[in-house]
N, CA, C and O atoms as a DFTB+ gen file, in Angstrom:
756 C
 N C O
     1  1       7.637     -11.307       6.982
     2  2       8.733     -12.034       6.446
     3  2       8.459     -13.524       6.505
     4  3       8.370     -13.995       5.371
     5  1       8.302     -14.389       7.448
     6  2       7.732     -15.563       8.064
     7  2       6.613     -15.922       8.456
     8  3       6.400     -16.778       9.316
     9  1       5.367     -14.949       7.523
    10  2       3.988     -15.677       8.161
    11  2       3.644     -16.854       7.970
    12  3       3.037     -17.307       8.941
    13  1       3.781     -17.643       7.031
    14  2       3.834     -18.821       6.799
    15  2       4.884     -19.438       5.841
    16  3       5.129     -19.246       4.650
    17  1       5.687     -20.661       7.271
    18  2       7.325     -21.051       6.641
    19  2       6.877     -21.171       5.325
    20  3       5.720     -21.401       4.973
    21  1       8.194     -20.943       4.371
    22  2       8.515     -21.562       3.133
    23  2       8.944     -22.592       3.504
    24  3       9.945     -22.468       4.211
    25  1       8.567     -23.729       3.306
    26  2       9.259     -25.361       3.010
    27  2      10.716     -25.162       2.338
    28  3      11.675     -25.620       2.959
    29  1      10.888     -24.657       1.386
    30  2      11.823     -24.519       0.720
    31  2      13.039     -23.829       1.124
    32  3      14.192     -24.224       0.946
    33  1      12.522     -22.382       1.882
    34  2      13.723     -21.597       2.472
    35  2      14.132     -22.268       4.114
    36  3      15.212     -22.180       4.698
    37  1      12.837     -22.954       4.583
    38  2      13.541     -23.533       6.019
    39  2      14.631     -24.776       5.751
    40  3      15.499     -25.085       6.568
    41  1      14.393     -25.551       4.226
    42  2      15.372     -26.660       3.618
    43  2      16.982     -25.844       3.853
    44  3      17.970     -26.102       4.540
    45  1      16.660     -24.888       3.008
    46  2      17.828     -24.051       2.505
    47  2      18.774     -23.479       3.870
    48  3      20.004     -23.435       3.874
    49  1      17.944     -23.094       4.921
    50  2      18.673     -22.720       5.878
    51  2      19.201     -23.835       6.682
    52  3      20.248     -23.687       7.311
    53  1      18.196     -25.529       6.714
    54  2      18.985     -26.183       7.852
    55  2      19.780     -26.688       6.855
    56  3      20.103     -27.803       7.265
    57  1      20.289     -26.505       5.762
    58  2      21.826     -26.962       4.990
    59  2      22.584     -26.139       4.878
    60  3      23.737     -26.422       4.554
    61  1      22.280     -25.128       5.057
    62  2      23.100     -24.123       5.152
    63  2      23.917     -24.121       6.813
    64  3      25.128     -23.940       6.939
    65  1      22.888     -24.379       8.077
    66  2      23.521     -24.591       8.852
    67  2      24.146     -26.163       9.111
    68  3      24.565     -26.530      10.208
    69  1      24.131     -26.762       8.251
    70  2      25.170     -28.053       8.059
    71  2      26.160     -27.552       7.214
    72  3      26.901     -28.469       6.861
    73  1      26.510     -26.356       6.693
    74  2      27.759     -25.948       6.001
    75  2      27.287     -26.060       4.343
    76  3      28.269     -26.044       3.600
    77  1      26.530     -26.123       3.934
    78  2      26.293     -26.402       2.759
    79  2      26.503     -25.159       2.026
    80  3      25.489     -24.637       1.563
    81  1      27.487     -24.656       1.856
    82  2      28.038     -23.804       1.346
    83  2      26.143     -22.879      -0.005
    84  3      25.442     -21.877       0.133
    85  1      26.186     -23.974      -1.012
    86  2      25.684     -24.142      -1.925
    87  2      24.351     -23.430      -1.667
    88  3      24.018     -22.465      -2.355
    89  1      23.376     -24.044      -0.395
    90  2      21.962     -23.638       0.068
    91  2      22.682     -21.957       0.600
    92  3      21.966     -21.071       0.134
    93  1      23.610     -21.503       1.244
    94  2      23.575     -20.446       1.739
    95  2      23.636     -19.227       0.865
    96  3      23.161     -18.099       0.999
    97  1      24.508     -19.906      -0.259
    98  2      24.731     -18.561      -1.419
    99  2      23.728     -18.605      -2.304
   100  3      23.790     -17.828      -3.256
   101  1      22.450     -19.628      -2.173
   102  2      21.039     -19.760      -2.788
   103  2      20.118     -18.331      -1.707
   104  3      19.337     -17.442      -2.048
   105  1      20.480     -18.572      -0.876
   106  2      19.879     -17.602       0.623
   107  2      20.064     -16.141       0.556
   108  3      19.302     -15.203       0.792
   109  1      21.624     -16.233       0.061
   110  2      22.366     -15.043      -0.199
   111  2      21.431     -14.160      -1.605
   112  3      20.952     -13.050      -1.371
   113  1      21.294     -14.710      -2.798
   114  2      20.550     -14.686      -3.872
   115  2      19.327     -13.882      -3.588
   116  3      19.023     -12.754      -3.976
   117  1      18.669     -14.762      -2.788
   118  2      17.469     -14.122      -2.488
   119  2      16.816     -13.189      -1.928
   120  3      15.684     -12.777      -2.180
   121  1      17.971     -12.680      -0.724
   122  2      17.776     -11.711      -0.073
   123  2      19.207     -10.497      -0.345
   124  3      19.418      -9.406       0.184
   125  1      19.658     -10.941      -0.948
   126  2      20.826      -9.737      -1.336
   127  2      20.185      -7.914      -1.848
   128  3      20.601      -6.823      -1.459
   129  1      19.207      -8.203      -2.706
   130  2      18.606      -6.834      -2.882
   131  2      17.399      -6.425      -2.506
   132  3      17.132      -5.249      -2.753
   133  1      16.320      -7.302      -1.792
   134  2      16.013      -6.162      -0.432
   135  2      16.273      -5.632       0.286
   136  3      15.869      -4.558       0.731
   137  1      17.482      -6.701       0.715
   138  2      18.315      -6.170       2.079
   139  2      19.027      -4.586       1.404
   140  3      18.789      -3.473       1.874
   141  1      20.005      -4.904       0.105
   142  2      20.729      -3.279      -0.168
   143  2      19.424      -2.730      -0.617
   144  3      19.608      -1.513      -0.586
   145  1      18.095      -2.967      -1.055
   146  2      17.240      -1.885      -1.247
   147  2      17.075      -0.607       0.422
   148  3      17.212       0.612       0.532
   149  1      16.703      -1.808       1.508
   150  2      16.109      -1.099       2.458
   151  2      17.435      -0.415       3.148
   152  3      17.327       0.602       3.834
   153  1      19.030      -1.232       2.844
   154  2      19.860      -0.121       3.414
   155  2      19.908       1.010       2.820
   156  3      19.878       2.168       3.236
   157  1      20.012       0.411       1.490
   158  2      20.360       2.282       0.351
   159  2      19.005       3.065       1.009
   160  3      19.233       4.273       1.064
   161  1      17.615       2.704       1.539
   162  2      17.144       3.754       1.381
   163  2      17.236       4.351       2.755
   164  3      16.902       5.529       2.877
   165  1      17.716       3.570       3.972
   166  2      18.062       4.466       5.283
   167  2      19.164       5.271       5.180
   168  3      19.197       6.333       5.802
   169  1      20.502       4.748       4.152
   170  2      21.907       4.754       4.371
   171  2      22.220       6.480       3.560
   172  3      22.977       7.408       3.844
   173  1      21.061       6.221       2.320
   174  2      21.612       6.718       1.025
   175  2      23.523       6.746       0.437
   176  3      24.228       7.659       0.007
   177  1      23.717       5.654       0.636
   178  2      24.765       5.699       0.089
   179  2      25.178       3.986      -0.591
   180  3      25.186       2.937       0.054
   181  1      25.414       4.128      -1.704
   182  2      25.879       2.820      -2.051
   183  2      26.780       1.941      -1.394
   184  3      26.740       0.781      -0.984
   185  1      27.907       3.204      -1.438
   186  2      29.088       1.933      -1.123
   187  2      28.746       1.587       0.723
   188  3      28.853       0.393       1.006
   189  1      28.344       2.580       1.966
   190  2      27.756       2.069       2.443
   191  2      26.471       1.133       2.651
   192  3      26.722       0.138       3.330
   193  1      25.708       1.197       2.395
   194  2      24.670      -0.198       1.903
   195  2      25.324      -1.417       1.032
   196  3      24.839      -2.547       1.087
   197  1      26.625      -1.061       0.108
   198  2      26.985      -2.717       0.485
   199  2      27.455      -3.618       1.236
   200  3      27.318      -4.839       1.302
   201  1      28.496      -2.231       2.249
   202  2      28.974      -2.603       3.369
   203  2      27.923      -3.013       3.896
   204  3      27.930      -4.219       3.648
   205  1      26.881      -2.746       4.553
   206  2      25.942      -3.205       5.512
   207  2      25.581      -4.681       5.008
   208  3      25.613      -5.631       5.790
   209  1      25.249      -4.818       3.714
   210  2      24.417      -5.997       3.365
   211  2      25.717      -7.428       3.252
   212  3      25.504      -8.636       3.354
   213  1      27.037      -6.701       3.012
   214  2      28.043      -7.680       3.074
   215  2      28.364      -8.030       4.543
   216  3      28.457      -9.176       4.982
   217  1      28.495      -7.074       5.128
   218  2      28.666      -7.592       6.794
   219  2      27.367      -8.040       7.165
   220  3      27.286      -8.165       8.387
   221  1      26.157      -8.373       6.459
   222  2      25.336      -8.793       6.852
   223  2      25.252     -10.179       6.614
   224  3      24.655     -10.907       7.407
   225  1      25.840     -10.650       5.510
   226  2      25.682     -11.398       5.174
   227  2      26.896     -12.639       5.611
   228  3      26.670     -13.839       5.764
   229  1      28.366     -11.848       5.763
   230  2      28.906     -12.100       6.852
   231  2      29.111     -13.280       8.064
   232  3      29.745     -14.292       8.365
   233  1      27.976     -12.252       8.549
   234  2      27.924     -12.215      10.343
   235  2      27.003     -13.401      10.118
   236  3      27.224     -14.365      10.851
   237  1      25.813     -13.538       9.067
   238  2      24.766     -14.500       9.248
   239  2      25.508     -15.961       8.946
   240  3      25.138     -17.031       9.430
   241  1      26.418     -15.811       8.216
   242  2      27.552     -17.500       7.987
   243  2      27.802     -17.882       9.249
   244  3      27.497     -18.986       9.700
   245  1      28.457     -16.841       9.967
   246  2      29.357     -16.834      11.142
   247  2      28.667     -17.537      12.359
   248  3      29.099     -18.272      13.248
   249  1      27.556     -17.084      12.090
   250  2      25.966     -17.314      13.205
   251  2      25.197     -17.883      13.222
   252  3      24.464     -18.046      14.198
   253  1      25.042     -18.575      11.762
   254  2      23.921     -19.441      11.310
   255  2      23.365     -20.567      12.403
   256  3      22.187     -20.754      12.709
   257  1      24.311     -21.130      12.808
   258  2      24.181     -22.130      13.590
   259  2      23.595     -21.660      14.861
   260  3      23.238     -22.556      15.626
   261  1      23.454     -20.659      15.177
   262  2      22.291     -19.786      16.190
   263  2      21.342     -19.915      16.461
   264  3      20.708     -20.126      17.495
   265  1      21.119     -19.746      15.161
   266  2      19.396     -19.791      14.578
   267  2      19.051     -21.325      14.809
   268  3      19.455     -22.407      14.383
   269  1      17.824     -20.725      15.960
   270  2      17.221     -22.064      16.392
   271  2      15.747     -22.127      16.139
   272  3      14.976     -22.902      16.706
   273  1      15.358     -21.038      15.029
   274  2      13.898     -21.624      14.306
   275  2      14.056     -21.300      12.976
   276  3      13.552     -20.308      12.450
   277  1      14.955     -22.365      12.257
   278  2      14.864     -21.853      10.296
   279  2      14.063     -21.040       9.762
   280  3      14.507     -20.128       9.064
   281  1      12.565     -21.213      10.000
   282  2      11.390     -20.586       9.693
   283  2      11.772     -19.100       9.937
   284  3      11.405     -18.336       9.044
   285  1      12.423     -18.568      10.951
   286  2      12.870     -17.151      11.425
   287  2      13.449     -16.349      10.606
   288  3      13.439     -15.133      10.798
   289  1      14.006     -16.882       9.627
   290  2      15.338     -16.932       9.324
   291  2      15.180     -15.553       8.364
   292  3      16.346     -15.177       8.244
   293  1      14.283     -14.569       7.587
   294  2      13.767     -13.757       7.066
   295  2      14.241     -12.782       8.263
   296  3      15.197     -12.006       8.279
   297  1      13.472     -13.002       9.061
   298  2      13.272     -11.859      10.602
   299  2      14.943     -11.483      10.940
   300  3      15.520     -10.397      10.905
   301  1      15.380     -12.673      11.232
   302  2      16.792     -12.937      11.523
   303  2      17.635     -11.647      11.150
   304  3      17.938     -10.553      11.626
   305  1      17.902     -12.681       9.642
   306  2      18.411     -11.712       9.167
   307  2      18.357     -10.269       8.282
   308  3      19.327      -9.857       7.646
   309  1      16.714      -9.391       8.372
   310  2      16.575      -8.431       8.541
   311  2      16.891      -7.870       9.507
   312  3      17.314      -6.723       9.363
   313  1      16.805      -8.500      10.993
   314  2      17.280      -7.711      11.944
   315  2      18.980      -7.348      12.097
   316  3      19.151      -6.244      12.614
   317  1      19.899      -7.875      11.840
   318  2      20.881      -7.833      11.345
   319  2      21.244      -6.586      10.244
   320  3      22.312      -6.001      10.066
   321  1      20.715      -6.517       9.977
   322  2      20.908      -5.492       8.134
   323  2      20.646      -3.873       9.413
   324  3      21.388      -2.908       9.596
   325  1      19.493      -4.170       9.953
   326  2      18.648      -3.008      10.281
   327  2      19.971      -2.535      11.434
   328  3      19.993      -1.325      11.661
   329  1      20.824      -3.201      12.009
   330  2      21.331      -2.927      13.052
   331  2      22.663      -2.727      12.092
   332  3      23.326      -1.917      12.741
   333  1      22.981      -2.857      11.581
   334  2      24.580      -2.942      10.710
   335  2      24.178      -1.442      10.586
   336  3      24.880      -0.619      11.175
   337  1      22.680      -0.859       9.582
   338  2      22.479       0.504       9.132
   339  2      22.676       1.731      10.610
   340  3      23.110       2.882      10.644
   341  1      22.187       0.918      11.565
   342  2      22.537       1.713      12.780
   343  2      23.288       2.202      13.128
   344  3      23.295       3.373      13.509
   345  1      24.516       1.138      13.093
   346  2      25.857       1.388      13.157
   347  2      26.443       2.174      12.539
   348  3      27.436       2.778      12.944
   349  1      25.988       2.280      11.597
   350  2      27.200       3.440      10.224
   351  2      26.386       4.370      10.168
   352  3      26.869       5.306       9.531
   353  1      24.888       4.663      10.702
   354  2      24.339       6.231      11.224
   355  2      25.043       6.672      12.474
   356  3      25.405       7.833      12.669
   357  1      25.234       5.561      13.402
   358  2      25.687       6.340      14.569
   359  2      27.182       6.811      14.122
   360  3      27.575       7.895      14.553
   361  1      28.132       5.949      13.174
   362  2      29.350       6.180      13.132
   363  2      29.688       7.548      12.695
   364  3      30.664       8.228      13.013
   365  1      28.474       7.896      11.724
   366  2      28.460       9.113      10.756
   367  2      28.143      10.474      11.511
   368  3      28.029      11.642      11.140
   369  1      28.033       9.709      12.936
   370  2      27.429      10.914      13.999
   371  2      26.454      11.831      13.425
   372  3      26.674      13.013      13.691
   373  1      25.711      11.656      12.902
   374  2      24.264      12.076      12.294
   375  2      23.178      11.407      12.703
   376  3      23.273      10.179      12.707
   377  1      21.963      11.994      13.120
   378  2      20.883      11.472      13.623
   379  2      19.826      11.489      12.173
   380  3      18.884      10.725      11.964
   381  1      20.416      12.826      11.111
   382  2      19.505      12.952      10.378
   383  2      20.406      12.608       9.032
   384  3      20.586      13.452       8.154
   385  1      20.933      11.309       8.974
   386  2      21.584      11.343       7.703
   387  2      20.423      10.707       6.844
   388  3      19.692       9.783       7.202
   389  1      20.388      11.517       5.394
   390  2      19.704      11.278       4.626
   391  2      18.943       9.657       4.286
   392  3      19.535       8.681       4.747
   393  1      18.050       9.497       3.735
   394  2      17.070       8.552       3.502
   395  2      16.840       7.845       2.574
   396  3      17.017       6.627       2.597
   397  1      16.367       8.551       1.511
   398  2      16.412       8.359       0.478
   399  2      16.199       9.988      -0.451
   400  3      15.868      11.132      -0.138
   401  1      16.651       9.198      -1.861
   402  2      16.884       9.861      -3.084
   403  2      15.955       9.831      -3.611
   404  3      15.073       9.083      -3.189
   405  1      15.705      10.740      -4.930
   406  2      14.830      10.518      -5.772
   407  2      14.230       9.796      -6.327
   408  3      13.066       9.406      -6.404
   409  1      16.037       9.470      -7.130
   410  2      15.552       8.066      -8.067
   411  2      14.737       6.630      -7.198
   412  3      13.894       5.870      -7.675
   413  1      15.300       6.617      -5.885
   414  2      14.774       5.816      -5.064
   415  2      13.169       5.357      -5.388
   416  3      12.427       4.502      -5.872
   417  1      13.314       7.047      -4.500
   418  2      10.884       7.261      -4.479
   419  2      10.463       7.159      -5.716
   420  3       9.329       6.722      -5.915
   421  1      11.321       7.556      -6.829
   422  2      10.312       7.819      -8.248
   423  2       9.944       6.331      -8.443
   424  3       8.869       5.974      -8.925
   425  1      11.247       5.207      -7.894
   426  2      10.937       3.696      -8.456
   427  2       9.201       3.497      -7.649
   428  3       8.131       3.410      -8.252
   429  1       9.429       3.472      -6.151
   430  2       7.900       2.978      -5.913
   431  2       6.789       4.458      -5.965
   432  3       5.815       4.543      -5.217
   433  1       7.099       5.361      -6.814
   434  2       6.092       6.392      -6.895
   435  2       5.853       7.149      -8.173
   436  3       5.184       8.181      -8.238
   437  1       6.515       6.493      -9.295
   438  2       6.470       6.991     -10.518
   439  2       5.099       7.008     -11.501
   440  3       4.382       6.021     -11.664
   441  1       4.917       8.091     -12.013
   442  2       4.139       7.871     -12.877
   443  2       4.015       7.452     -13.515
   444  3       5.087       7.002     -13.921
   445  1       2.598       6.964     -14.553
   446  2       2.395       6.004     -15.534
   447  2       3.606       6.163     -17.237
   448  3       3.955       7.153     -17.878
   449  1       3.758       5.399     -17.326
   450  2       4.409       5.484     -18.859
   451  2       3.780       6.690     -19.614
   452  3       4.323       7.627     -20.198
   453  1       2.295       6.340     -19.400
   454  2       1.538       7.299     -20.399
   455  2       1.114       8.711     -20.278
   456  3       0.358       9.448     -20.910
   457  1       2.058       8.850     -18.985
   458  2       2.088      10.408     -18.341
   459  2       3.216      11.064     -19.127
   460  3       4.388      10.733     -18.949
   461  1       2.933      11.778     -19.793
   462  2       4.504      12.581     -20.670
   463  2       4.107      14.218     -20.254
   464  3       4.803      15.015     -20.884
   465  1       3.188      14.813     -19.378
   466  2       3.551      16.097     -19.383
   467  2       4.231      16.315     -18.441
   468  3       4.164      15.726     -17.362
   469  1       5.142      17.392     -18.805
   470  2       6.526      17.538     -18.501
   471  2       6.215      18.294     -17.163
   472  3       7.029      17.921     -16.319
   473  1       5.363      19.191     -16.673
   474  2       4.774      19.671     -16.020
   475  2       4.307      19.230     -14.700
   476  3       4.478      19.779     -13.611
   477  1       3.929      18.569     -14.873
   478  2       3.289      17.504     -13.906
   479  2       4.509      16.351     -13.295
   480  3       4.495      15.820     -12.185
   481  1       5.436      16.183     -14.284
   482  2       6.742      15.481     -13.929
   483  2       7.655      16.423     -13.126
   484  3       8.431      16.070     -12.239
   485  1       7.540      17.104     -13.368
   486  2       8.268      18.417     -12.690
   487  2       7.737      18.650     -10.820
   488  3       8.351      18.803      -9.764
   489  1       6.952      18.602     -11.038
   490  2       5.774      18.947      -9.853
   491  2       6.283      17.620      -9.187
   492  3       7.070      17.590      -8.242
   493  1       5.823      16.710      -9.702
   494  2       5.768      15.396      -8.620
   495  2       7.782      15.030      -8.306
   496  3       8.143      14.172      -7.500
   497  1       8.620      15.743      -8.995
   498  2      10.122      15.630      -8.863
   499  2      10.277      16.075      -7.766
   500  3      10.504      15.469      -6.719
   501  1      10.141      17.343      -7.986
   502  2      10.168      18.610      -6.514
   503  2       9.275      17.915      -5.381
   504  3       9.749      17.725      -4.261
   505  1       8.020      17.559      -5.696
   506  2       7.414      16.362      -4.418
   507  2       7.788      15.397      -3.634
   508  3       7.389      15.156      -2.494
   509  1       8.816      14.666      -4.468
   510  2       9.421      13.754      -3.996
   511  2      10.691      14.137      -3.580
   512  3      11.390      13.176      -3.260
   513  1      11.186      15.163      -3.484
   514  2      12.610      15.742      -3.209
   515  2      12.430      16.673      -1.468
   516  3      13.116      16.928      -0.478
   517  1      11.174      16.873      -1.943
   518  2      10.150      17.473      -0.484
   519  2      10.202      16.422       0.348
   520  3      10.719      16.487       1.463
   521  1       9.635      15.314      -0.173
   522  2       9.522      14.207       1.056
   523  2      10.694      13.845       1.664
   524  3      10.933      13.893       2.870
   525  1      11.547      13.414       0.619
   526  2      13.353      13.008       1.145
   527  2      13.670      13.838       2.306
   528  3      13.906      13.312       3.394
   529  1      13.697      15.494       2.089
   530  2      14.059      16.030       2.918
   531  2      13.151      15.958       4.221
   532  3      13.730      16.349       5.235
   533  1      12.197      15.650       4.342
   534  2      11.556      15.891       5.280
   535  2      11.449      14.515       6.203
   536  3      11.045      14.476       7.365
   537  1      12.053      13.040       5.150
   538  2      12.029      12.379       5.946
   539  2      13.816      12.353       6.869
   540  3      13.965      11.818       7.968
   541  1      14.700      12.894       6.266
   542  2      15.779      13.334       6.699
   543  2      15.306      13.944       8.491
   544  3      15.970      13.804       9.518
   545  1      14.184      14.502       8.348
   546  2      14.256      15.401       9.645
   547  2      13.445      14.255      10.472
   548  3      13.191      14.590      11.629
   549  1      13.096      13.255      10.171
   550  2      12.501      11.951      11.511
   551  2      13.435      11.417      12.159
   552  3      14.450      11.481      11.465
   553  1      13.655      10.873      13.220
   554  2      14.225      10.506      13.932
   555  2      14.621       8.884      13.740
   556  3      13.638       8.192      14.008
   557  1      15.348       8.392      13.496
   558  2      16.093       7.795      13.345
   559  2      14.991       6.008      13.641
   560  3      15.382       4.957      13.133
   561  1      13.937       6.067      14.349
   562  2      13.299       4.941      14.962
   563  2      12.311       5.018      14.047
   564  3      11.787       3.984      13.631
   565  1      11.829       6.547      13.506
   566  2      10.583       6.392      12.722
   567  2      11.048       5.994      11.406
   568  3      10.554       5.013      10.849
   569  1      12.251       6.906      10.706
   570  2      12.703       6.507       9.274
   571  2      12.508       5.074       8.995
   572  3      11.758       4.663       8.110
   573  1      13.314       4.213       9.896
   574  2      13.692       2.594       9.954
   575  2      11.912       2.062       9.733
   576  3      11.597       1.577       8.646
   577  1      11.139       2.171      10.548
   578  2       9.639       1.909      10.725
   579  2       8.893       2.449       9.484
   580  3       7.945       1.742       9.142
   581  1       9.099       3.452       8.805
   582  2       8.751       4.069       7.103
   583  2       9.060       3.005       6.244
   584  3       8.373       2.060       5.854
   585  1      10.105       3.298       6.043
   586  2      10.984       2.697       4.809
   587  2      10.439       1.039       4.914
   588  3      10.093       0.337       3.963
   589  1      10.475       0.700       6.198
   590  2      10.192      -0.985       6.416
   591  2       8.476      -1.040       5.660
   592  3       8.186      -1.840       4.771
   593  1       8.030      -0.574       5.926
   594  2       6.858      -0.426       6.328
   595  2       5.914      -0.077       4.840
   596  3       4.951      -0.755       4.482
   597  1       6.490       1.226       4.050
   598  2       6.113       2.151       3.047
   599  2       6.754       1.507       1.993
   600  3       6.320       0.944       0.988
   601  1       7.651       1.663       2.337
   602  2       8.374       0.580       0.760
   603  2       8.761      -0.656       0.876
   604  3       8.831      -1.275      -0.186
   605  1       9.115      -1.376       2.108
   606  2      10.068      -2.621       1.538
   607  2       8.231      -3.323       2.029
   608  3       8.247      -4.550       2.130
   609  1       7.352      -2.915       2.201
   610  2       5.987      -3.720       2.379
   611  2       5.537      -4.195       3.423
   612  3       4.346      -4.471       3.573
   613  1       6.572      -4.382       4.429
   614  2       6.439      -5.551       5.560
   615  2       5.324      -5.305       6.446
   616  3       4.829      -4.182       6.346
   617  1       4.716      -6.246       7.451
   618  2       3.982      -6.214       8.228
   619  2       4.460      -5.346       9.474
   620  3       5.585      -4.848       9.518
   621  1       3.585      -5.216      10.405
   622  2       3.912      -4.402      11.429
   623  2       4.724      -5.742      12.367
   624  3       5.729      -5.604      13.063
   625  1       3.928      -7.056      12.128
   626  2       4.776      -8.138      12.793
   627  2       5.811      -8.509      12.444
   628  3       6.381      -9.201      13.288
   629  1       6.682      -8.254      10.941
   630  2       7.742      -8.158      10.428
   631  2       8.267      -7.137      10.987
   632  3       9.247      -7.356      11.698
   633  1       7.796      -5.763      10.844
   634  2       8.392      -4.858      11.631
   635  2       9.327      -4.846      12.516
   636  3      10.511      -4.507      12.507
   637  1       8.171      -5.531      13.766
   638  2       8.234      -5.318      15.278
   639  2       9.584      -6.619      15.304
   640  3      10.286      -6.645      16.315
   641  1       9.864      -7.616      14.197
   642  2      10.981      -8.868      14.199
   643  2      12.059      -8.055      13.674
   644  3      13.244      -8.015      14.006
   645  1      11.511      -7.507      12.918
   646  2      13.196      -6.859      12.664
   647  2      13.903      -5.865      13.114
   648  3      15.108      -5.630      13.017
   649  1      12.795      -5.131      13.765
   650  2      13.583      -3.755      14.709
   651  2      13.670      -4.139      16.078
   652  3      14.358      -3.378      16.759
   653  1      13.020      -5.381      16.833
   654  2      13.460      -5.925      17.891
   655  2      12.287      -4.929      18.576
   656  3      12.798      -4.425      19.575
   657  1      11.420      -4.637      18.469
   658  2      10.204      -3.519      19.424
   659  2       9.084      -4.691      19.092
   660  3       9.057      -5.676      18.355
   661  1       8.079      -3.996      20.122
   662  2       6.421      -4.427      20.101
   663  2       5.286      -3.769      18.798
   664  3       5.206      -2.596      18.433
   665  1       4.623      -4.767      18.372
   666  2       3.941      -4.480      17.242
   667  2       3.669      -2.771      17.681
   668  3       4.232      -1.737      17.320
   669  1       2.562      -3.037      18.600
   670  2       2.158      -1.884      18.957
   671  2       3.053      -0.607      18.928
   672  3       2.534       0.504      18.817
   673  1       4.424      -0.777      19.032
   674  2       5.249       0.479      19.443
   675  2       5.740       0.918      17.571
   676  3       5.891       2.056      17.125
   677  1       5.933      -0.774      16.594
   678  2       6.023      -0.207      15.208
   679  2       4.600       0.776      15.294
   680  3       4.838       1.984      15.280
   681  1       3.194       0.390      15.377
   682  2       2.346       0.808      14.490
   683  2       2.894       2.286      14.913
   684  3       3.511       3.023      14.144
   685  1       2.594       2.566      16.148
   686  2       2.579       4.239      17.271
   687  2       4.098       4.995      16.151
   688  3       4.016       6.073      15.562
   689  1       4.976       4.340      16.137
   690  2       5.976       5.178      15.291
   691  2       5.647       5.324      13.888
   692  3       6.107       6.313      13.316
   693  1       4.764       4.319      13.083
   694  2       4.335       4.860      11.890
   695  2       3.662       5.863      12.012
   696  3       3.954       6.844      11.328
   697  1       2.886       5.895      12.653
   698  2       2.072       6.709      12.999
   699  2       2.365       8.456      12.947
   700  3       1.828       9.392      12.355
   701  1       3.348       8.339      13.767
   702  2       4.102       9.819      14.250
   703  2       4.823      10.138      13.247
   704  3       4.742      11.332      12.960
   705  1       5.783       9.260      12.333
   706  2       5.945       9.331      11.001
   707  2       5.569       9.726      10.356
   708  3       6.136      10.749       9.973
   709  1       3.885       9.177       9.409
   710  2       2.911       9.396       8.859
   711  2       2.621      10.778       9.331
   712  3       2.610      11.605       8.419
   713  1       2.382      11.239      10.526
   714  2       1.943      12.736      10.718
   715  2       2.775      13.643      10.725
   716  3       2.335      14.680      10.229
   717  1       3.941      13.702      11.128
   718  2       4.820      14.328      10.676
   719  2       5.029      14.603       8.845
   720  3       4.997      15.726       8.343
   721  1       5.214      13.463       8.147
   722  2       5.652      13.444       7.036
   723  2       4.330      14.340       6.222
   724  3       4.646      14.948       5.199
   725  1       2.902      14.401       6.683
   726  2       1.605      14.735       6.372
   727  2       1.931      16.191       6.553
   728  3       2.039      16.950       5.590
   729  1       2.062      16.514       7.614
   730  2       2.034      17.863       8.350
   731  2       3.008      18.439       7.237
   732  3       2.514      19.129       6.346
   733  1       4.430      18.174       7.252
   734  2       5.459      18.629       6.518
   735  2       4.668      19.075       4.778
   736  3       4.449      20.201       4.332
   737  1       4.484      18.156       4.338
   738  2       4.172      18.291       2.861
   739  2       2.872      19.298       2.696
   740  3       2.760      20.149       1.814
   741  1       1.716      18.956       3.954
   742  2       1.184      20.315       3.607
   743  2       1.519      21.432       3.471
   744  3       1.291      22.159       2.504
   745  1       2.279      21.753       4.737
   746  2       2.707      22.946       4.732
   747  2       3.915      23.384       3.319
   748  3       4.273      24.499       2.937
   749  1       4.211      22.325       2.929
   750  2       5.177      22.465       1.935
   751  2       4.311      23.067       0.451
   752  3       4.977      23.581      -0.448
   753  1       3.084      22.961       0.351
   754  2       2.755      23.000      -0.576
   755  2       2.014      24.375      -0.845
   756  3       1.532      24.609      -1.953
């Protein structure tokens, strides 16, 4: 998230923590749909994932003035989002509430335009409907560490900032993730 400050977003945040209304809803802009990307894909649910990303966004007005390294300010407030999604898993009293959807995976796993057999679209549907469910059955530390990780891109040092753990303990849960999710689909197939 913060390997090397943006000049521009550390501007944006110390006016934002002078009240600058203006720099914060520039802030807001920018991170509004990663943040509901990576909730919709822990949450699977819309209207929860806007809740999360609105109380995320929220709490970060409320707090701004906290933040005592601008440069952070990515980490920050991913960690925030990641803990809001916590909250409304634990509320839902589900350990295994769903992950993601189809349409989700097909966005970062779709085939080429120039793929039209129907066959093969079929196959990789049911594939990706395999994985959903199977990431449904990870535990709640690995999903968060996937999704961060597999789709929204981040580093393991982004990771380890936004889930509040040690690099080392993200990689070890991708890991168990990754083999699990491996194990599952073979056998699925």
């Amino acid at each position: 998230m913060d390997a090397e400050p943006d000049p521009h977003l550390v501007t944006l945040v110390l006016r934002a923590q002078d009240g600058d209304v203006a720099s914060f809803e520039e802030l807001v802009l920018r991170y509004q749909t990663p943040l509901f990307r990576m909730a919709y894909r822990t949450l699977n649910s819309r209207v929860d994932a806007e809740d999360a990303v609105q109380d995320t966004f929220t709490s970060a007005w409320t707090k701004l003035d906290q933040l005592r390294q601008p440069e952070a300010f990515s980490s920050w407030l991913y960690r925030q989002c990641v803990n809001r999604c916590r909250d409304l898993l634990r509320r839902r009293g589900s350990q295994s509430a769903a992950l993601l959807s189809s349409d989700l995976l097909d966005e970062t796993t779709a085939t080429s335009a120039a793929d039209t057999d129907p066959v093969r679209q079929a196959e990789q549907s049911s594939s990706m409907d395999e994985l959903g469910r199977l990431l449904e059955s990870l535990p709640e530390e690995q999903r968060m560490v996937w999704v961060l990780r597999e789709l929204q891109h981040f580093s393991y040092q982004q990771i380890a900032d936004a889930l509040e753990i040690t690099e080392p303990t993200a990689r070890g849960r991708l890991a168990r993730a990754r083999k699990s999710l491996a194990e599952g689909m073979e056998g699925w197939r």
